[in-house]
C-alpha positions in Angstrom: -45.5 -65.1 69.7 -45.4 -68.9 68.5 -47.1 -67.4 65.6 -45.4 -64.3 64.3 -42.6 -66.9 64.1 -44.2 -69.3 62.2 -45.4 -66.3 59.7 -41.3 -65.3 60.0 -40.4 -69.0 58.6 -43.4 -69.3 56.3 -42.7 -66.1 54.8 -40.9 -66.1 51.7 -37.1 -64.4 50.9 -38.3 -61.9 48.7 -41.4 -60.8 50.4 -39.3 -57.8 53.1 -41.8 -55.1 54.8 -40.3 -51.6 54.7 -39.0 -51.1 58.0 -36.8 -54.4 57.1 -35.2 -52.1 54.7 -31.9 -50.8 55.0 -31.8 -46.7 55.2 -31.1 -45.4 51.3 -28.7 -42.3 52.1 -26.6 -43.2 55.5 -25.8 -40.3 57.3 -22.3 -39.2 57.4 -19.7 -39.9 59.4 -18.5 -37.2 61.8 -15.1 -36.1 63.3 -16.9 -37.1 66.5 -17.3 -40.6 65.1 -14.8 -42.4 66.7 -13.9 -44.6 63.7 -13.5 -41.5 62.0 -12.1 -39.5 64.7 -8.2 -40.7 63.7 -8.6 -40.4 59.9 -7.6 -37.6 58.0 -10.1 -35.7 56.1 -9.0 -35.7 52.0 -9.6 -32.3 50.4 -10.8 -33.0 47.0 -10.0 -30.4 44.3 -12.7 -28.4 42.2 -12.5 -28.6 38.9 -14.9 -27.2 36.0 -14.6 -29.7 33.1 -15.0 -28.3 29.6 -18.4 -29.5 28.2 -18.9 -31.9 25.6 -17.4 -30.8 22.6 -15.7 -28.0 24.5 -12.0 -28.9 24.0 -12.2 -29.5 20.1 -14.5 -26.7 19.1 -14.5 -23.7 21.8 -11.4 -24.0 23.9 -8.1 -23.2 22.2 -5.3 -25.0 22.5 -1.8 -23.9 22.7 -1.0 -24.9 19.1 -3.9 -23.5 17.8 -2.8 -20.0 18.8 0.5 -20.8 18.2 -0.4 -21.5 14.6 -2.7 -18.0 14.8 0.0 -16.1 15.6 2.3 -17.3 13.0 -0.6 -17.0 10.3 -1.0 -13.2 11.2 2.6 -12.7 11.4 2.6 -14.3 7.6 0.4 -12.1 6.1 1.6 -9.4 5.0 4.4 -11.9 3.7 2.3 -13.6 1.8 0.1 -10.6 0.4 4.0 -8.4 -0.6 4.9 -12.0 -2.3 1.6 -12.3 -4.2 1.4 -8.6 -5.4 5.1 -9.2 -6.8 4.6 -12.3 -8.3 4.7 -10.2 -12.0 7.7 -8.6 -11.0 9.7 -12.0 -9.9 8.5 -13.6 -12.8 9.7 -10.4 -15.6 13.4 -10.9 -12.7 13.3 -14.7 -13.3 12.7 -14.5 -16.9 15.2 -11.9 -17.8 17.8 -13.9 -16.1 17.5 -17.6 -17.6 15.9 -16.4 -20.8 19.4 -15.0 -22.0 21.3 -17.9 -20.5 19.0 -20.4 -22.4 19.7 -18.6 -26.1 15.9 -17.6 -26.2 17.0 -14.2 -26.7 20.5 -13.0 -27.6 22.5 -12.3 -24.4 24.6 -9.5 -26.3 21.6 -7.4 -26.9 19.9 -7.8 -23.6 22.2 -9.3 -21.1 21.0 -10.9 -18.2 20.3 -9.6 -14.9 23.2 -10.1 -12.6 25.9 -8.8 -15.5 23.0 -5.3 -15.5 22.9 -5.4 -11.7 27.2 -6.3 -11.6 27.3 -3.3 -13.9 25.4 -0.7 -11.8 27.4 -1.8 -8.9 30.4 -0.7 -10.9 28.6 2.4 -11.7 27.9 3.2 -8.4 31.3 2.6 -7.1 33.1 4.6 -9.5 30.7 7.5 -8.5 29.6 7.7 -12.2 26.3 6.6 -10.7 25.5 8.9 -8.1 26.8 12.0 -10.5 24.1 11.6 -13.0 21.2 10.3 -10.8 22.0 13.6 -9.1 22.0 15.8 -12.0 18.5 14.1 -13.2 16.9 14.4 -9.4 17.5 18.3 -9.6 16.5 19.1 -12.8 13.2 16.7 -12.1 12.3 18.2 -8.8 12.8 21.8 -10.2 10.5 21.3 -13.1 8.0 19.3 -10.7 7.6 21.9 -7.8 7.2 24.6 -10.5 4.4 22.5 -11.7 2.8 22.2 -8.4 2.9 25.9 -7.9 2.0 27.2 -10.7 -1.0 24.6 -12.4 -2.9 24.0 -8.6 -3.6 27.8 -8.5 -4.4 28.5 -12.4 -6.9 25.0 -11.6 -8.5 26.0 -8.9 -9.3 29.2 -10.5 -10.3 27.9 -13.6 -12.3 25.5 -12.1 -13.8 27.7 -9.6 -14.8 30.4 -11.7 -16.4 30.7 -14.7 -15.5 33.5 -16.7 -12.2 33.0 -16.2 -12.9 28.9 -17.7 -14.8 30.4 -20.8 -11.7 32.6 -21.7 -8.7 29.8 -21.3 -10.5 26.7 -22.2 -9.8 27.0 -25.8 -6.0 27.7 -25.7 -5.7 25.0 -22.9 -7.1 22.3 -25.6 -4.9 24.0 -27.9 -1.9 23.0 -26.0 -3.0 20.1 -24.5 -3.0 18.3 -27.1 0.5 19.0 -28.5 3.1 16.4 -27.3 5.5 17.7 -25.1 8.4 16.1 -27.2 7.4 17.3 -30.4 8.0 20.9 -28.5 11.5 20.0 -27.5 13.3 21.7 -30.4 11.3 24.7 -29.5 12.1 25.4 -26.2 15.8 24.3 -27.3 15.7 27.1 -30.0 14.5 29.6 -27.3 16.1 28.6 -24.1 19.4 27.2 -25.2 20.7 23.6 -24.6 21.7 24.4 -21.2 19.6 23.7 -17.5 16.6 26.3 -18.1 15.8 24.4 -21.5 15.3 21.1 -19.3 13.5 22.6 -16.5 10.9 24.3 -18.6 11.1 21.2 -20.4 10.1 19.5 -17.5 7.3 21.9 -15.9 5.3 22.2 -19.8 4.7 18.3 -19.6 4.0 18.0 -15.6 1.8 21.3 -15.3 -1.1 19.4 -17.7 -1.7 16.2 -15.9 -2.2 18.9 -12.8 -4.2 21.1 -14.0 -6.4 19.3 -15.9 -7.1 17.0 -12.6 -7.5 20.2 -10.6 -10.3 21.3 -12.7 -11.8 18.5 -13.1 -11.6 17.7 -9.3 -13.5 21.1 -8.7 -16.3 20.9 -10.9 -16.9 17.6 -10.0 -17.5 18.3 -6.0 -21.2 17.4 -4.5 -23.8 20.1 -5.7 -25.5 19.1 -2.5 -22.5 19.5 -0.5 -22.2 23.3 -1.9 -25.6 24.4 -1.2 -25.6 22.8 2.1 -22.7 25.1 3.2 -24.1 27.9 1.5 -27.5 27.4 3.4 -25.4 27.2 6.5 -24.3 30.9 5.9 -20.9 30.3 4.5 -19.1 33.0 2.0 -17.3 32.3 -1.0 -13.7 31.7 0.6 -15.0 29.7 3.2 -17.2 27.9 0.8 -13.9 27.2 -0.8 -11.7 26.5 1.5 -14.0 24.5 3.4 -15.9 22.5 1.1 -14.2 23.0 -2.5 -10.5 22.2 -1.5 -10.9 19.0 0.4 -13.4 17.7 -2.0 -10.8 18.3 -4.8 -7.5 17.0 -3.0 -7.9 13.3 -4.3 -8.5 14.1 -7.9 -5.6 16.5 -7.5 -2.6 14.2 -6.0 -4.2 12.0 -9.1 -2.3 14.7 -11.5 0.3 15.6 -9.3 1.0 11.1 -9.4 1.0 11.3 -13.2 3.2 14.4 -13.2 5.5 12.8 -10.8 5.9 9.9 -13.7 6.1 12.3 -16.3 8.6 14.9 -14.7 11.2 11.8 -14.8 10.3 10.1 -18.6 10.2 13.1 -20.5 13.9 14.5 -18.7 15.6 11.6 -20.7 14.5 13.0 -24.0 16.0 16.5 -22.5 18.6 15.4 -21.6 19.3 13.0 -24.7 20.0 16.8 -26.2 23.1 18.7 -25.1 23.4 17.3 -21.8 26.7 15.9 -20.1 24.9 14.7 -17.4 22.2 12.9 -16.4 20.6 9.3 -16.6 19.6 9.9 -20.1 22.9 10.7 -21.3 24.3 8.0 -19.3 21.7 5.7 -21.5 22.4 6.9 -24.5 26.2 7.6 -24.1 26.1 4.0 -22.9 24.1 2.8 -26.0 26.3 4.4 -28.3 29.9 3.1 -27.1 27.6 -0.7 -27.0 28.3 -0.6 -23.4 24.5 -2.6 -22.8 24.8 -3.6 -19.2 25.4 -0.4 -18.3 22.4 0.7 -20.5 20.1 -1.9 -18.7 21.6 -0.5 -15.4 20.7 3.3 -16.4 17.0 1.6 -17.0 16.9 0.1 -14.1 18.3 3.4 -12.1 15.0 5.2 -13.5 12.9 2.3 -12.5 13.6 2.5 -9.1 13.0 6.0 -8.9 9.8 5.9 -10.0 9.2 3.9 -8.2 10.6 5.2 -5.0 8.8 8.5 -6.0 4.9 7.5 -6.8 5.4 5.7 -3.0 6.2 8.9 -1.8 3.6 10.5 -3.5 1.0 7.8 -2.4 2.2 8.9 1.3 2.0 12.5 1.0 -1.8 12.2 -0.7 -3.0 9.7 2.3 -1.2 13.2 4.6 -3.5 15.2 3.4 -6.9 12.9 3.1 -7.2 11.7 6.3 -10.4 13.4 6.7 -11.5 10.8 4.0 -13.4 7.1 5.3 -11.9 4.2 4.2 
């Protein structure tokens, strides 16, 4: 015993045996602890942190999609101001060009006096009477296009024999200006609303029926002999194959003849006519009453306007079989 004490005293502080060790992990206390009996046990809350880089990279914050949504919501914005920018500029530039003296503000006014004007127009119901007169005549001429050059294309187009016989009178009269025909059909027809109809349905029915053909002989061979190994006839073959392949190069004509069926009606109606927008223009013109010219011009603008978008619709109608 004496000596275990002396090797106790002897024995340096740093030099400690392992059971002189304190235990590494104490065990926990338990509610039957009774220094722990009368403590209340704390409920710490789980929480999954983000990992590094988490919140700045990965995890969206509330202005981010704030500042998402508003980008989306700006698009189309953005891409209707962009796609007008030509337009906005012509506006700007008609306006403060005049103002300025750059170009003589008796001879082309600028806008707000054109757009005061066709206000006044349109109040006085001087507007509305010969946009009216011009819409009729227009449509009338435009839908007797349609009907009459779709069918003569498709059959042209689809059939030979009867291509070989009215391909050379068609290059015949396609390449006679419509206007340079104008005194003819008013020799014929008169000066009255036949004159401009026909007037109208001669200069829509080429732009049709040129497209027509050309949008039938143009179809996929492959796509023809695949229906026709598939056992079907010639009016299947043609309803089902031809027709739908054609429809796009078709509403291309019928789009041009929708342009046309308005531009050549002013030189109609520039000719014996007490109504219309082209006699408003030129009656205009000749008492030098220019902003109510410019407002005629503008008139014809927007209905071209208004009408190709129509047109655009009516074509995406009938190609929705068509990938985008």
């Amino acid at each position: 015993m004496t000596d275990a004490r002396a090797d106790e005293r002897t024995r340096p502080e740093g030099d400690a045996h392992w059971y002189d060790l304190p235990d590494d992990d104490p065990a926990p206390a338990t509610r039957d602890d009774p220094a722990t009996r009368d403590e209340p046990t704390a409920v710490r809350p789980t929480a999954v942190r983000p990992t590094e880089g988490e919140d700045r990279k990965t995890a969206p914050t509330r202005t981010s999609r704030k500042a998402a949504t508003w980008r989306r919501a700006g698009g189309p914005a953005r891409r209707a101001v962009r796609n007008s920018a030509a337009i906005l500029l012509l506006l700007a530039a008609w306006e403060v060009l005049p103002r300025l003296g750059v170009v003589d503000p008796v001879f082309v006014p600028p806008l707000s006096e054109s757009l005061a004007a066709g206000a006044d127009l349109l109040l006085t119901g001087r507007l509305p009477e010969h946009l009216g007169a011009s819409l009729a005549r227009s449509l009338s001429g435009f839908g007797l296009a349609i009907v009459l050059a779709i069918p003569l294309g498709l059959l042209i187009g689809w059939y030979k024999p009867v291509a070989d016989f009215l391909t050379p009178l068609l290059e015949v009269f396609r390449n006679t200006s419509a206007v340079a025909l104008l005194p003819v059909f008013t020799l014929i027809l008169g000066i009255g609303e036949t004159t401009k109809v026909a007037f109208v349905l001669y200069a829509c029915s080429w732009p049709i029926l040129l497209n027509t053909v050309s949008g039938v002989k143009t179809v996929e061979p492959l796509l023809i002999k695949s229906a026709r190994s598939m056992g079907l006839g010639p009016v299947r073959l043609f309803q089902k194959v031809i027709l739908p392949a054609a429809v796009p190069t078709i509403f291309t004509g019928v789009r041009l003849a929708g342009a046309y069926s308005i531009l050549v009606l002013l030189f109609a109606e520039m000719v014996g006519a007490k109504a219309g927008l082209g006699y408003l223009i030129l009656d205009a013109q000749s008492s030098f009453r220019i902003p109510d010219m410019y407002a005629g011009i503008i008139t014809i603008s927007v209905v071209g306007l208004l009408f190709n978008l129509l047109l655009i619709g009516v074509e995406r109608r009938f190609s929705t079989w068509r990938t985008t």
